[in-house]
DSSP file (Angstrom, degrees, kcal/mol; ACC not computed):
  #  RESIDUE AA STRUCTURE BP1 BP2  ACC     N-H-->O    O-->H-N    N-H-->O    O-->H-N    TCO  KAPPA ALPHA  PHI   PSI    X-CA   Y-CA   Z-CA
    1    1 A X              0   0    0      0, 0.0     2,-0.3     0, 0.0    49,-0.0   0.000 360.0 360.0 360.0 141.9    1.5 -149.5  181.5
    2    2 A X        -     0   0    0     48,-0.1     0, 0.0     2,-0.1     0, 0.0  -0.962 360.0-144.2-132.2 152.4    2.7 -151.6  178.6
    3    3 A X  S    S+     0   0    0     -2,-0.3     2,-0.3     2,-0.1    -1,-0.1   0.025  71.1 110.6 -99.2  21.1    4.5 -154.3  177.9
    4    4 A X        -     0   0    0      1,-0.0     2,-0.3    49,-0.0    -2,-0.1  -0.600  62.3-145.8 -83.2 123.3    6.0 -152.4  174.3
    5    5 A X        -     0   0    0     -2,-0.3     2,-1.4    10,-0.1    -2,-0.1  -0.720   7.8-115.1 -97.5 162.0    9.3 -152.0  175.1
    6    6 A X        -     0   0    0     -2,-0.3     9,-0.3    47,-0.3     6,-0.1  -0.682  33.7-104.5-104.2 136.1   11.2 -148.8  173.8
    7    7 A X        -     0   0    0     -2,-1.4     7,-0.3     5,-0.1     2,-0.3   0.083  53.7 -82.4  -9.6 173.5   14.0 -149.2  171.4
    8    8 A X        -     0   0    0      5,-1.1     4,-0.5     1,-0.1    -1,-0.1  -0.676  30.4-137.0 -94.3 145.5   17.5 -148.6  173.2
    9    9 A X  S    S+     0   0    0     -2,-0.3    -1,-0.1     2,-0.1    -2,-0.1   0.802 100.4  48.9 -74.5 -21.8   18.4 -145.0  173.4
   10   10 A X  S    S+     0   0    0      3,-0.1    -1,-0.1     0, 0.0    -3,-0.0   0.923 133.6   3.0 -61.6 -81.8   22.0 -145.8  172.4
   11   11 A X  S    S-     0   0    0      2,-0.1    -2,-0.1    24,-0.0     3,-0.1   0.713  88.5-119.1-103.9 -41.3   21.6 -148.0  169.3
   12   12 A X        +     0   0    0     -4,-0.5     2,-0.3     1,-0.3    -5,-0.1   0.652  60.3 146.8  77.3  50.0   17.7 -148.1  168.6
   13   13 A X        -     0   0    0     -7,-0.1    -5,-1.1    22,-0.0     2,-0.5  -0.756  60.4-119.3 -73.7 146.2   17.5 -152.2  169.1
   14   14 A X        -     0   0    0     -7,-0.3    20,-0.2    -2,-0.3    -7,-0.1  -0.752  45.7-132.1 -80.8 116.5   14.3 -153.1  170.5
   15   15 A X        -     0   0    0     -2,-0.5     2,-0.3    -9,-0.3    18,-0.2  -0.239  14.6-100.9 -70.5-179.6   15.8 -155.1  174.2
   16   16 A X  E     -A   32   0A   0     16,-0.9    16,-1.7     2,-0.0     2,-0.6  -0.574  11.6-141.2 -71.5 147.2   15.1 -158.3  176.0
   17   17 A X  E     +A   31   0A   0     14,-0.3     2,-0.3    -2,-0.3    14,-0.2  -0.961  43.9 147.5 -91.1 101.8   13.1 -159.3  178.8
   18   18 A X  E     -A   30   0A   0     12,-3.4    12,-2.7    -2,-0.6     2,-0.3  -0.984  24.5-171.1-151.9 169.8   14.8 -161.8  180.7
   19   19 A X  E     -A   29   0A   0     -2,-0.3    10,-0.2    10,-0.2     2,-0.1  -0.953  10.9-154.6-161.6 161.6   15.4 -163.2  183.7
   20   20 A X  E     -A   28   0A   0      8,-1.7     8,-4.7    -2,-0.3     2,-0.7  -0.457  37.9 -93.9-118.2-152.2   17.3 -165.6  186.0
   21   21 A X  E     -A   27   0A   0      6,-0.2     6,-0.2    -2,-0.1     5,-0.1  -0.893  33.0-164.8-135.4 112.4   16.6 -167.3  189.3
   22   22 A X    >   -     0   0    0      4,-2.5     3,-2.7    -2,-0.7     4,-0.1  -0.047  52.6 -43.8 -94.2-164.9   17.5 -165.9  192.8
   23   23 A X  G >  S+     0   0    0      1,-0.3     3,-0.8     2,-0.2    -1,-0.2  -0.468 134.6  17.8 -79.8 154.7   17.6 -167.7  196.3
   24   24 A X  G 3  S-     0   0    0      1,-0.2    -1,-0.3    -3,-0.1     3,-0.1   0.374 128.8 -77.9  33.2  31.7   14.5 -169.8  196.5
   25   25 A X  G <  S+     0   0    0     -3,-2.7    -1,-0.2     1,-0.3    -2,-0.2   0.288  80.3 158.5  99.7   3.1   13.9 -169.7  192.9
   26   26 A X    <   -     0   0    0     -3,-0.8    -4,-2.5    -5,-0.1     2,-0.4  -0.313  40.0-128.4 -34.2 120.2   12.5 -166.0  193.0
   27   27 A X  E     -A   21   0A   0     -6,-0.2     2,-0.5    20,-0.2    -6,-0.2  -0.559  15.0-150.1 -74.6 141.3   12.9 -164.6  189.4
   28   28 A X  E     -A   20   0A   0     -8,-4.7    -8,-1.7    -2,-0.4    19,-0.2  -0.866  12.7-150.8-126.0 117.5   14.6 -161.3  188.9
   29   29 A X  E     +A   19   0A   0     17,-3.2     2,-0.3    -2,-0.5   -10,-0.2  -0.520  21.9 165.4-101.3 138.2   13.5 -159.8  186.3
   30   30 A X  E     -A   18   0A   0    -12,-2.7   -12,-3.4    -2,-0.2     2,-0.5  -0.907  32.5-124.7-132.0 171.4   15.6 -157.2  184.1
   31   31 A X  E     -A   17   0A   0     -2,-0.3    12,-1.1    13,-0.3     2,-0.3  -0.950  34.1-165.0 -96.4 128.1   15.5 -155.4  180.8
   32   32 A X  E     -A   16   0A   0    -16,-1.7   -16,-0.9    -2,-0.5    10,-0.1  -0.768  26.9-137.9-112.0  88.8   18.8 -155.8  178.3
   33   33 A X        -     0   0    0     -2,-0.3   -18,-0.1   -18,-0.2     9,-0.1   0.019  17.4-168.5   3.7  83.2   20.4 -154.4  175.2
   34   34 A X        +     0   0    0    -20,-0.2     2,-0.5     3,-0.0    -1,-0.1   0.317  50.4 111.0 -76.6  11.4   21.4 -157.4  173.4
   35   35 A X  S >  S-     0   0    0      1,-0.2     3,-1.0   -22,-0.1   -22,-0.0  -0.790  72.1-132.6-113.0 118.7   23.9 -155.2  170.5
   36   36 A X  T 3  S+     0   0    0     -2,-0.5    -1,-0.2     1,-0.2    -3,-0.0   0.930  98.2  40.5 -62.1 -64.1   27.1 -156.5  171.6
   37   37 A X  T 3  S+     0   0    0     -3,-0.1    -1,-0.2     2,-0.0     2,-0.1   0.511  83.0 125.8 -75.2 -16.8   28.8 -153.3  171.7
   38   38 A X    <   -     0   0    0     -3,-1.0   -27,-0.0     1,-0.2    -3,-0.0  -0.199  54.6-142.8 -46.0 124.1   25.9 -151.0  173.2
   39   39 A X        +     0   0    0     -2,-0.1     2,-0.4     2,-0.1    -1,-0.2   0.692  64.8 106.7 -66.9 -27.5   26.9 -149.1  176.1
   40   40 A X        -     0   0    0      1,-0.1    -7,-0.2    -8,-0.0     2,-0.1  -0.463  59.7-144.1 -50.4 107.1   23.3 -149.4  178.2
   41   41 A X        -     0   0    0     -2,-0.4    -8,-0.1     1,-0.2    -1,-0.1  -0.283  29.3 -77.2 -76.5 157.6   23.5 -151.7  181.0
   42   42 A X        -     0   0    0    -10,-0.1   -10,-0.2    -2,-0.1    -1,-0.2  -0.100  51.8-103.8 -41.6 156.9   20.8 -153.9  182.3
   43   43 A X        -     0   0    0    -12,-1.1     3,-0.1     1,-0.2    -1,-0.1  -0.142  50.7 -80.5 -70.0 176.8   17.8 -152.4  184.4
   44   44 A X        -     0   0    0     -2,-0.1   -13,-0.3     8,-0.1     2,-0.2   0.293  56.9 -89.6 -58.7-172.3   17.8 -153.0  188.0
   45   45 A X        -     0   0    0    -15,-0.1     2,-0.2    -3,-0.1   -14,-0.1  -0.375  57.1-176.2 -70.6 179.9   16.3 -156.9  189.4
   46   46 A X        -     0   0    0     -2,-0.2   -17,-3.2   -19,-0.2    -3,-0.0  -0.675  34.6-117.6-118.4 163.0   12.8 -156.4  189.8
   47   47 A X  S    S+     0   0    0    -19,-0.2     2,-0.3    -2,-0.2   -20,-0.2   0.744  86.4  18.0 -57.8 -35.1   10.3 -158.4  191.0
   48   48 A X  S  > S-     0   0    0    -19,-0.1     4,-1.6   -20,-0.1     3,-0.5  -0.911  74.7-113.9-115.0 155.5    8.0 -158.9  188.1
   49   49 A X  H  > S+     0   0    0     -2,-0.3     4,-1.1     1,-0.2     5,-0.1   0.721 106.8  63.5 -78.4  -4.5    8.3 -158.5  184.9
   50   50 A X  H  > S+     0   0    0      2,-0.2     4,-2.4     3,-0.1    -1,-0.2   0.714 102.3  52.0 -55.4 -42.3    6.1 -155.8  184.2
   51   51 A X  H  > S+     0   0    0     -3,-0.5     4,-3.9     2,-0.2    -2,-0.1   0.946 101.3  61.5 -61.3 -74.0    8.1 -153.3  186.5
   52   52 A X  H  X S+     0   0    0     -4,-1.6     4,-2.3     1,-0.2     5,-0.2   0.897 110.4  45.4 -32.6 -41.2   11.5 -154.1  184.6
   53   53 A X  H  X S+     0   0    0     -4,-1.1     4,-2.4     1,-0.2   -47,-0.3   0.951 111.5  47.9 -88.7 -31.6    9.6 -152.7  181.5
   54   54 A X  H  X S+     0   0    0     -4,-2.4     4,-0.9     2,-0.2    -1,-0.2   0.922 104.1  56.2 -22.7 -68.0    8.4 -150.1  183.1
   55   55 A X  H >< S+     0   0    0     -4,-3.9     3,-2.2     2,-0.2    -2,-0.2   0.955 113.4  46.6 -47.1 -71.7   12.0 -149.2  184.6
   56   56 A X  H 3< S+     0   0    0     -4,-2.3    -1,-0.2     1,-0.3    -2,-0.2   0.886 117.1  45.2 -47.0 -39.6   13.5 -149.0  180.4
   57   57 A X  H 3< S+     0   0    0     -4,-2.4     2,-0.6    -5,-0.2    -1,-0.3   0.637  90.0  81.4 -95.5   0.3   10.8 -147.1  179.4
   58   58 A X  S << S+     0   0    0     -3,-2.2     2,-0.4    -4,-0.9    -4,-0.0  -0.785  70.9 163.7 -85.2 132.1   10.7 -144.7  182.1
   59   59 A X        -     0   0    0     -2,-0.6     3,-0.1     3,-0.0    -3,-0.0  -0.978  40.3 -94.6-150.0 137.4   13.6 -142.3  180.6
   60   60 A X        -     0   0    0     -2,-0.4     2,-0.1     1,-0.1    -2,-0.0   0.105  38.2-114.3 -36.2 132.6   14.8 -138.8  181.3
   61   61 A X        -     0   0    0      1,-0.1     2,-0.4     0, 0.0    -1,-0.1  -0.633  29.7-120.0 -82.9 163.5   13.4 -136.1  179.3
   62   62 A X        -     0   0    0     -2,-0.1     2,-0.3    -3,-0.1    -1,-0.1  -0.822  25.8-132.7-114.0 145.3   16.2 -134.5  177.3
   63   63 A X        -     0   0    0     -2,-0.4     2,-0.3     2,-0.0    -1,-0.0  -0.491  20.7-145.5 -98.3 146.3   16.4 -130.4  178.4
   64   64 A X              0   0    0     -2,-0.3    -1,-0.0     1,-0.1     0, 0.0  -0.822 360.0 360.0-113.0 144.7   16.6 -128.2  175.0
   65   65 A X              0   0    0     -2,-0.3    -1,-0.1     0, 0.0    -2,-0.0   0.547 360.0 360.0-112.2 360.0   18.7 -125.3  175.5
């Protein structure tokens, strides 16, 4: 596991790591596409940030026909 994030599949921006501040100050942590126009929505919360980067980088392999 790494903390490299991968470019966006979309645009090929490298995203953010951010996160805000749930009830009792828990962070929830996501990944984001900062390229105003990019169509990729945020990751899921998670609980650490380690997970969130996980979650972007985990990506469907694309099926060759």
């Amino acid at each position: 596991m790494s903390e490299k994030l991968k470019p966006c599949p979309f645009c090929g921006v490298t995203p953010d790591v951010d996160y805000e501040l749930g009830e009792q100050n828990w962070k929830k942590w996501f990944v984001k596409c900062h390229t105003k126009y990019c169509p990729v929505d945020k990751t899921d919360w998670s609980v650490n940030k380690q997970i969130a980067i996980d979650t972007w980088n985990t990506r469907h392999k694309e099926e060759r026909g």
